[in-house]
Each structure stands twice: as C-alpha cells, then as structure tokens.
N, C-alpha and C positions, 0 to 999 in steps of 0.2 A: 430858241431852237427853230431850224426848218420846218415849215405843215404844208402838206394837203392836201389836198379837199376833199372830202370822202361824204358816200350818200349809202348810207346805208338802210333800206327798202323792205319793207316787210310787203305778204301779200296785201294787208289791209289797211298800211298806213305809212308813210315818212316818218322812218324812225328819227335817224338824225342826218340832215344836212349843214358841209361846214368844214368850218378847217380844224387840224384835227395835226398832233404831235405823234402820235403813236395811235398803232390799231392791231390787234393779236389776236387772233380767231383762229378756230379748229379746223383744220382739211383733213381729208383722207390721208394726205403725206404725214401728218401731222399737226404739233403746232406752228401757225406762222405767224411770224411779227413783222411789219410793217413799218418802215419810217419814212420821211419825205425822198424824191427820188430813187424810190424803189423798182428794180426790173421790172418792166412786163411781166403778166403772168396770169394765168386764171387756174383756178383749183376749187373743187367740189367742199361747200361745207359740209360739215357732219356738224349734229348737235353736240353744241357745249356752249363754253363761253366766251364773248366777245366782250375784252376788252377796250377802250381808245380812249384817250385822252385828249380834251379841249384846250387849246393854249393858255397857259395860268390858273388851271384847275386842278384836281387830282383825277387822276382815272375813273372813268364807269364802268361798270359793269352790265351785260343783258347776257339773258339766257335765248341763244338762238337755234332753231331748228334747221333740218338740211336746204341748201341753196348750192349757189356758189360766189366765188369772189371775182373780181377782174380788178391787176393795175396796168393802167397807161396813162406814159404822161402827166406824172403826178397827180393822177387822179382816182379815185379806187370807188368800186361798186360791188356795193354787197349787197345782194337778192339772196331773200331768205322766206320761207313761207309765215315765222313769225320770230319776233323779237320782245321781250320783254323785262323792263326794267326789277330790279327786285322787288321794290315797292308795291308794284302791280303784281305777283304771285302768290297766288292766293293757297297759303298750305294744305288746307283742307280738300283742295279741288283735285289739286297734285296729286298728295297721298291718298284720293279716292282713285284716281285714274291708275296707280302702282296698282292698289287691290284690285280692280279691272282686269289688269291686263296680267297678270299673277293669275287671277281664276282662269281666265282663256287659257295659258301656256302651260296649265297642268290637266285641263281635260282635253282630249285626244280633235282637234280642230284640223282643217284642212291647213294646206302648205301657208296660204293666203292668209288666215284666221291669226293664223301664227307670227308670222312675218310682222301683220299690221298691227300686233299683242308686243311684241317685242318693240317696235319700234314705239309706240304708244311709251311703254314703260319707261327707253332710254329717255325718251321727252321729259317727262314728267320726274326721274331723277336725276335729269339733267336743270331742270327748274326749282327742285329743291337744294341741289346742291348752290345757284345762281342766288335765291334767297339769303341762305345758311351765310354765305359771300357777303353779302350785302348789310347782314345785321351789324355788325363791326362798325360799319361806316358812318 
C-alpha cells in the first residue's frame, strides 16, 4: 500500500513521526480517514480517538485531545494538546477526573467552571474509552 508521512505532535512530546498507511481521527465534521494522496485540508480535532497504521503492523490506537489536523502534499500534521497511548492511561486517574468534573457540573459554577468540568470530563471518558480499546490488543 501507498504511505505518508505523517507527524503527529502532542504539546509536550513527538508522538509519532513516519510513514504511516492509514490515519482516522475525530474533527468537528466528524470522523475522517486518511489514506496516501489525500486532499488538502485542515479541520479542528475534538477529543477521541486517533487511529493510524505503520506499514506491516496492525493499527494503533491514542486517545487525543482538541488540536487540529492539516494534509498537503502527502503529508499530514496533527497538533494536539495531548496524545496518549492505551498503555500509558492510567484508570484510576481517569475515573478520578470523571468524579471531578461530575461534582463541578452539579453545583451551581460560573459559565467558565462549567465549560472547563465538561470538557475535563469528555477527556477523561474519552481516555477510558482509548484504554477499554486497547485491552483486546
């Protein structure tokens, strides 16, 4: 098959750079998949999950948070604030941050308290869901 090359960027680390058969991540539009010689295009991530596939491997998996994507020229950039493999998410931490942000969104917070309780929450059952994914494999 066609690849690639795709660099996918967390705020605090190189996730993965490299050629790359396929790439599926969450935008606002929806889901988008990715294959080599793909349009132009840039689109806002939302948290969920980023697929892609290494040439002669089986797909991976990370749970990523909001960014966005750009392709040109067979080449694709995904800035994300963070990425993380299943391996690396830590259940406990997760499902502390769900009860977090669960208590915020039932006592009466500003607009802002709110917002940043929800979005906290979708992270973090977006990271459990990227786990849950991941145990199978």
């Amino acid at each position: 098959m066609e690849t690639f090359q795709v660099h996918i960027l967390a705020a605090d680390q190189t996730f993965y750079e490299g050629p790359c058969v396929s790439l599926t991540i969450t935008t606002t539009d929806g889901e988008r998949g990715i294959l080599a010689n793909h349009s132009s295009m840039i689109a806002a991530v939302k948290p969920g999950t980023l697929r892609y596939q290494v040439p002669g491997e089986e797909a991976r998996l990370a749970a990523v948070s909001p960014g966005m994507v750009k392709v040109e020229d067979n080449d694709v950039l995904v800035l994300v604030d963070s990425a993380e493999r299943p391996e690396e998410i830590d259940i406990v931490r997760a499902q502390r941050e769900i009860d977090e942000a669960r208590e915020i969104l039932l006592q009466k917070k500003t607009r802002q308290e709110y917002q940043i309780a929800q979005a906290t929450m979708a992270r973090a059952l977006n990271r459990l869901r990227v786990k849950n994914m991941g145990i199978g494999r």
